[in-house]
C-alpha angles and dihedrals in degrees: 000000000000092000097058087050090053086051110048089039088058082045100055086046102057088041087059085052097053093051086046099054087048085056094046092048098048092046082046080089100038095053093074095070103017113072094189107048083044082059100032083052095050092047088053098047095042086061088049086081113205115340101145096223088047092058091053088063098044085056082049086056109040093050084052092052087068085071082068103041117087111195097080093219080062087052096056103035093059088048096051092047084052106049087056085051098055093032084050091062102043091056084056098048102018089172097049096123094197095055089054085052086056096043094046096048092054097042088051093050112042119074119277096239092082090071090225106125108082095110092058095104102038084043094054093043099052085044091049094049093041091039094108085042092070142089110268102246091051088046078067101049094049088053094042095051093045089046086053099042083049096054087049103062 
């Protein structure tokens, strides 16, 4: 009996994390130009603890608070803060396919001055080969950015 609680209890939680990563990931493109959804998101995730694929978002967050930040040493410095986040977690979890969707989307849509685009290339082809393997709304999402990126170029 106590093992069936253990288990559905690791199962509920796991099952939290995934809506909420569907929830990160959707307001990933709403932070840019909403302030408060960008800080209502950071305090969230900063009360999430450790969860490796939460952190990942709270690096996402934090780079894109630097779009509502004026003092340009504030800028920088939150994106800098940010991109070790979100780097941080994928070292931990290099295959998490959600993480290099993160990580692909920022780095494709943020200037190229900031030298933080190296990964573009290695990001798109383990999306692309993990791509069936996914849940279907980030399947979507996948399509939808690299459709984007293409048209772009």
């Amino acid at each position: 009996m106590r093992w069936i609680t253990l288990i559905c209890l690791v199962l509920s939680s796991l099952i939290a994390i995934a809506v909420d990563s569907d929830l990160y990931r959707k307001n990933l493109a709403l932070a840019p130009t909403n302030k408060k959804l960008c800080y209502d998101m950071i305090t969230d995730l900063e009360a999430h603890g450790k969860d490796k694929k939460l952190l990942g978002f709270l690096g996402a967050y934090t780079m894109i608070k630097a779009n509502h930040q004026l003092n340009p040493i504030n800028k920088l410095s939150s994106f800098n803060k940010g991109k070790k986040i979100l780097e941080n977690a994928i070292k931990a979890s290099p295959t998490d396919v959600e993480l290099r969707y993160v990580r692909y989307a920022i780095q494709s849509s943020i200037p190229s001055f900031l030298g933080y685009n190296h990964n573009l290339s290695e990001d798109k082809e383990l999306l692309q080969k993990q791509l069936s393997y996914c849940a279907p709304s980030l399947q979507s999402d996948i399509i939808k950015l690299i459709k984007l990126k293409a048209t772009r170029i």
